[in-house]
N, C-alpha and C positions, 0 to 999 in steps of 0.2 A: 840400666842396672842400678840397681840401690845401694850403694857403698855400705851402706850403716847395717843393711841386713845382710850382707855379703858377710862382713866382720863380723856381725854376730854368729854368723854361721862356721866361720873361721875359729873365735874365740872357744867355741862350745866341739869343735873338733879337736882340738887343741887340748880341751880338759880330757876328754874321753881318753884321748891317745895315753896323756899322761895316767889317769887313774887305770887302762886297759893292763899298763905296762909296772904299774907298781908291782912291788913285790909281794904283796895279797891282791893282786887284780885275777883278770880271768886266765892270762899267759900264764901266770903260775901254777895254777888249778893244778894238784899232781894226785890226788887220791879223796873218793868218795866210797865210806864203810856202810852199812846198814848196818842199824841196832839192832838188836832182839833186845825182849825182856830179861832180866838177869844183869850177869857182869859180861860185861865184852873188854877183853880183850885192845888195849890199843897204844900208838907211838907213846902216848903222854899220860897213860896208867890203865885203869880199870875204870870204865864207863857201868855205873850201875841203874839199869831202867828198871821202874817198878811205874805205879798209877798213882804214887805219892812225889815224883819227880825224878829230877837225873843226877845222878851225882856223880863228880870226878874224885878217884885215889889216886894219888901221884907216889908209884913209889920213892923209897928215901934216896938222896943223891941223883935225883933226873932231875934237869933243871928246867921245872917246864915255869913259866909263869905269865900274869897276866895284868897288864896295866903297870908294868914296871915293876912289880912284886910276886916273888916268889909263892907258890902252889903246891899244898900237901894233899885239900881236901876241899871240893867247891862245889855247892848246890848250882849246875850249868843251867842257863840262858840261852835258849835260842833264839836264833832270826826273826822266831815268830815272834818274840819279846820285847820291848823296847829293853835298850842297852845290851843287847847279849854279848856275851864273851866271847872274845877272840884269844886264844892261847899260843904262846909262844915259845916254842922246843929248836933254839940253834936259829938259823934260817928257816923255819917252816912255822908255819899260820894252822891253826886247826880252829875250828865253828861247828857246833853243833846244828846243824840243821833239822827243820818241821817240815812234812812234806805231808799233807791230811794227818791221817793219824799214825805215821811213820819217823823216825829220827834216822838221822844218819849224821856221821863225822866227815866235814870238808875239809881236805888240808892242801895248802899251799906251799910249795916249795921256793926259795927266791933263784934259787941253783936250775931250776928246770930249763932245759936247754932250750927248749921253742920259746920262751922269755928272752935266754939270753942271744940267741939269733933273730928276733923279729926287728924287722925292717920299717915298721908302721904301716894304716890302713891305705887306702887308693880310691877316691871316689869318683865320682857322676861331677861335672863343673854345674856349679851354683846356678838353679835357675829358678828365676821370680815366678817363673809360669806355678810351680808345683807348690809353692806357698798359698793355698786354699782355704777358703773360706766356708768351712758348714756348721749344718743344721742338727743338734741334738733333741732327737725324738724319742722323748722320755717312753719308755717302758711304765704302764702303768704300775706296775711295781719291782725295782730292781729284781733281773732274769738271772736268776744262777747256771754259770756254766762250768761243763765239767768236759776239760779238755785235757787228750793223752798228751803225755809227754816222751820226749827221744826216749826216756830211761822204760818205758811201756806204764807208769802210774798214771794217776789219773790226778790233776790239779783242779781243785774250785778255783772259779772266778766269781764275781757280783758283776753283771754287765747292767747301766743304768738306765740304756736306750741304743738307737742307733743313726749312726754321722751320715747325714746324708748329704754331697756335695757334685760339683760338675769338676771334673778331670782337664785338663787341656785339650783343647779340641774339641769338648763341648756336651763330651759323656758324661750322662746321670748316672755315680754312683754311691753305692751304700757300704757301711764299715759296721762294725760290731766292737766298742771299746769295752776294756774291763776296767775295774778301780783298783789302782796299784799303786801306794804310799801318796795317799791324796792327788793322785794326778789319772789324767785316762791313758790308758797302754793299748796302743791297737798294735795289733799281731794280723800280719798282713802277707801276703804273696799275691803275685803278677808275674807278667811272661819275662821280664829278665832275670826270673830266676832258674831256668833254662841254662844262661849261657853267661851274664855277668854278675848277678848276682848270688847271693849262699841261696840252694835248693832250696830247703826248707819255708825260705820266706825270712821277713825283717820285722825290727821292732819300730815303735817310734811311740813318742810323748807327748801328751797334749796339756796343756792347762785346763782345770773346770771350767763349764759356762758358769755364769753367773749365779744360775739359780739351783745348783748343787754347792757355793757355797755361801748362800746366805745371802744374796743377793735377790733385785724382782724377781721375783717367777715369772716364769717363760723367756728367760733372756739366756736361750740355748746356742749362741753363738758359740763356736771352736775354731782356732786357726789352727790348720795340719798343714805344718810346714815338712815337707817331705825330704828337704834337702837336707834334713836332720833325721833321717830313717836309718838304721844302723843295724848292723848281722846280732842277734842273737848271742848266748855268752855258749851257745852248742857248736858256734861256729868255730870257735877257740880251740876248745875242752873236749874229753870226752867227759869228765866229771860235772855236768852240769845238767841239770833238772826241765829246760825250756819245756814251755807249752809248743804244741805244734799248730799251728796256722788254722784255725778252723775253717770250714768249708766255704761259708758264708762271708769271708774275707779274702777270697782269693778275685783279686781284681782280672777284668778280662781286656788287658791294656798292658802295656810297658811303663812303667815309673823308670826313669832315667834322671834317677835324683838318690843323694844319698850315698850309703858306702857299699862301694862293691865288695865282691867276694875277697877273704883273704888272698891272700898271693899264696900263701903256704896253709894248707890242711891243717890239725891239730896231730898229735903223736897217735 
């Protein structure tokens, strides 16, 4: 066994757990609105949607605010935005979210009781085997995918090629990653999703090969360390937007790596 990746594996569980369980993590997740166009309605004032942008009215004496300052009236930021706003009303967290050509308001509670009962995740013990080495087989022109989600919309993705690698034991197989804040995101399921791991299927994060960022070309190495494969934020919530597993990513093996199913369902 290799101490140093053992501990890295540890370390990076370790954060996960921590940021899973903050008070804007996924266990807080308490309500997801969809906008219409017009005014809506909402905890932290009047959400107004037009095709000129989003605006918030906070009415007088609701102490909503944002970045430690008080909020009357704010042109919002989404997710889809670099820097978006996170607003703050008592203990609860509210985001405006982009979903295609959709918004909706996420809000977080710190008070949510599946927060304040969760016990932490439970996984697979660390194994060297699932730390794999593949092959990124560029798509002659990044493939746009358009994958349903729990909520029934439909998410784009940019997929840029696809990871071809050998499993433990000696199977040739192939994955479909998408590009997800500079890194590759494969959306994955296999037979222990069945019985130990969340149905749906698991996330996990890769590093770019080399030559998607600026490096030689053809130097499409990826290491997919599986023992850092983790449930979806649908596993949590129900307020969460996850792609679902596409077809073409469902392994015909067990991965016995990574974090099992929660212990407890979401509300």
């Amino acid at each position: 066994m290799d101490d140093s990746h053992e501990q890295r594996v540890a370390a990076r569980r370790r954060d996960r757990e921590v940021r899973l369980a903050a008070e804007d993590g996924w266990l807080a997740a308490s309500g997801l609105t969809w906008l219409d166009s017009g005014p809506n309605d909402t905890p932290i004032g009047v959400i107004h949607v037009s095709e000129t942008g989003t605006t918030l009215e906070v009415p007088a004496g609701l102490p909503v605010s944002c970045d430690g300052q008080g909020v009357t009236r704010l042109a919002l930021r989404s997710d889809a935005e670099p820097n978006s706003h996170r607003l703050k009303l008592g203990k609860r967290t509210f985001q405006l979210l982009r979903r295609g050509g959709t918004l909706a308001l996420r809000e977080w509670d710190a008070d949510n009781p599946f927060r304040l009962a969760y016990r932490g995740l439970s996984y697979f013990p660390v194994d060297p085997a699932w730390r794999v080495q593949a092959r990124l087989i560029r798509h002659e022109v990044p493939r746009r995918l358009e994958l349903p989600s729990v909520l029934g919309t439909i998410e784009e993705f940019s997929s840029p090629g696809t990871l071809s690698f050998q499993a433990p034991g000696g199977l040739a197989c192939t994955l479909e990653p998408v590009l997800d804040s500079g890194k590759l995101l494969i959306i994955f399921g296999d037979q222990t999703n069945s019985d130990e791991t969340y149905g749906s299927g698991r996330f996990l994060l890769a590093e770019l090969p080399d030559d998607l960022r600026g490096g030689p070309q053809g130097s499409g190495d990826v290491e997919l360390d599986f023992n850092l494969a983790y449930n979806p934020p649908c596993a949590f919530t129900p307020y969460a937007t996850c792609p679902l597993t596409p077809p073409q990513n469902r392994l015909p093996l067990r991965v016995d790596a990574g974090e099992k199913r929660p212990a407890t369902g979401h509300p």
